[in-house]
N, C-alpha and C positions, 0 to 999 in steps of 0.2 A: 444494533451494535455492529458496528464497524469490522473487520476481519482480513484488513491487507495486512495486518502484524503480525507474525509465527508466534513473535514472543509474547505479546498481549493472547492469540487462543491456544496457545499451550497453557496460559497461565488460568485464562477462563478454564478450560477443560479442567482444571486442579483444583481449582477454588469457589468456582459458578459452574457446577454444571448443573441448576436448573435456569440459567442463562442462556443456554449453548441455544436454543432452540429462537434465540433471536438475533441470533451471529448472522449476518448478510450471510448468503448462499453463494458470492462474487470474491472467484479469485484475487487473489494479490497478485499487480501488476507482474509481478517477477513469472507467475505459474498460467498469466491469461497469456503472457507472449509466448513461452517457452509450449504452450500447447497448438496454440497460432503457427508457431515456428515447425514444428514437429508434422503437421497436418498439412501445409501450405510450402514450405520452402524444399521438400523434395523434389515436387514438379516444377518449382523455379528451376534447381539448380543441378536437375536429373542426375540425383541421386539416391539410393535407397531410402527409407524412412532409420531402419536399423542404422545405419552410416552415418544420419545427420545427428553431430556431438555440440549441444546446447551449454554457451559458458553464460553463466551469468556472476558479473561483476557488479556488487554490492556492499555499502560500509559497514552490513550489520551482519555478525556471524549466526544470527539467527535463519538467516536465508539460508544456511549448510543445511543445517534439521529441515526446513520446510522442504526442499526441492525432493527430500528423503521419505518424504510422509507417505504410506504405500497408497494413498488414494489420488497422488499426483505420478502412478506408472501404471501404463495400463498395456498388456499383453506382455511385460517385459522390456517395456519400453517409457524411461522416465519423461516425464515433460523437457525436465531440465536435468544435465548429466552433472556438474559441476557447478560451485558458486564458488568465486573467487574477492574476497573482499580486497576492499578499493589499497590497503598495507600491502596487504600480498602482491596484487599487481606492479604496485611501486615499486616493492622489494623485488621483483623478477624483470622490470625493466632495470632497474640499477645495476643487478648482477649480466645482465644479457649486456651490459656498457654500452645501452643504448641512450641517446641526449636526445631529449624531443627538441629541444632547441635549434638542432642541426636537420631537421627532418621538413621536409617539403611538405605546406599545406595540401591538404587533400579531403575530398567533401568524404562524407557518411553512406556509408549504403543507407540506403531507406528500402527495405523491403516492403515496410507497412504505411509508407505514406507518412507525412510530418502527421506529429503527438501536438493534441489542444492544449490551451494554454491550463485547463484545470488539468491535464496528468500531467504535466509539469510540477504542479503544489502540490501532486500526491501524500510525497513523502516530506512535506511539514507539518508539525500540529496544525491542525486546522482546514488542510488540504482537501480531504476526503469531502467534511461537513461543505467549504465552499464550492465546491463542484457539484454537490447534491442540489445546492442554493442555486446554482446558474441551471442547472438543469428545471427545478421546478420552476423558477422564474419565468420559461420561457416552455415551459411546456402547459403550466395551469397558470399563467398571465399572474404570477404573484410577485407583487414591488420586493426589491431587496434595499431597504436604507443602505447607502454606502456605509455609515459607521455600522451597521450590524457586522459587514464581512470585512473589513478593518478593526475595528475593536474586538466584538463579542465573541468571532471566528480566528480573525489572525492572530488576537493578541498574545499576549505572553505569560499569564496567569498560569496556574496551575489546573485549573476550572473554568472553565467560561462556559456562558451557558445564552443562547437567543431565543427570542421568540418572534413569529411572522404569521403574519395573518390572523391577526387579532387573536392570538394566544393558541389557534386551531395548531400551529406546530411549533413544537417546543424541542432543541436540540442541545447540545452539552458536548463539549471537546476539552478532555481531558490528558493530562501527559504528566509521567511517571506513573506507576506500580502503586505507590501511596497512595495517590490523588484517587486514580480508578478503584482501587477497594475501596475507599471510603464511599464514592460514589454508586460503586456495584452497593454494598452496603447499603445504600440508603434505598436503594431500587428492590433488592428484595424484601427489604422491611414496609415495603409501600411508602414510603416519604418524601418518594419522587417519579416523577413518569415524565419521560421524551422520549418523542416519533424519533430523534436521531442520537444516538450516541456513537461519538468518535472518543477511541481510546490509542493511544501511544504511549508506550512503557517510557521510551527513553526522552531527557528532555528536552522539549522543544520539536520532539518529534523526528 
């Protein structure tokens, strides 16, 4: 089970918790940087580790809870101090009478080096499951049909469900709250089993 969504494992911990214990162990991108950040960019930028203030800008206000969760601060010191969703940002450039229109192109910091093209698809239905696919594909030599990660993965269903290697791995990506309980549901009733399940509350991911 899948695990970059606040809101999908607040809701597991509510609803499945004899689930939990197959929730990935792997940060949401949001809490693997802001720990990378917190660890690594003091001696960049020789300054305190206390000092260094982690914003992360997000669409989903579930990111506020998550950066909160006490097992993402450790010594008193959170990963990530602040989540600002992508409104609020807006709304604080609009009120600052700031025009991006009028502002001089200018590259990115890259601290960590450019992002592959699967953490790109993170944060779409589907995202998670195809990055797993490119990883096994090229770690244990397993074909991916192009329609599996265009139909089965990308598609737009409420459900979608693959299979690869002769049936050996069986995955399911799921989006909306509905969709995933019916699906948790059928998983703890025994009526279904996949190596991978991807869940996204909201739709479309």
């Amino acid at each position: 089970l899948t695990s970059c969504c606040p809101g999908w494992v607040k809701y597991a911990e509510q609803s499945y918790p004899q689930l939990l214990g197959n929730l990935s162990s792997c940060r949401s991108p949001q809490q693997m940087f802001g720990a990378i950040a917190k660890e690594r960019l003091p001696e960049q930028l020789k300054v305190e580790k206390e000092k260094l203030f982690v914003v992360s800008i997000m669409p989903c206000t579930a990111k506020k809870y998550e950066c909160k969760r006490p097992e993402f601060t450790h010594e008193g010191i959170a990963d990530v101090d602040v989540v600002l969703t992508t409104q609020e940002l807006g709304r604080m450039i609009k009120e600052a009478g700031i025009d991006l229109s009028e502002l001089e192109p200018e590259s990115m910091d890259l601290p960590m080096g450019f992002a592959t093209g699967a953490g790109v698809i993170f944060g779409n239905s589907g995202g998670v499951s195809e990055a797993v696919l490119r990883y096994a594909a090229d770690k244990f030599d397993i074909p991916v049909p192009e329609n599996i990660v265009l139909q089965e993965v990308r598609g737009t269903s409420g459900l979608r469900e693959a299979s690869l290697a002769d049936g050996n791995l069986k995955m399911a990506v799921v989006h909306g709250l509905r969709n995933a309980q019916e699906l948790c549901d059928k998983i703890v009733n025994g009526e279904a089993h996949y190596d991978i399940v991807e869940v996204m509350p909201c739709p479309d991911g």
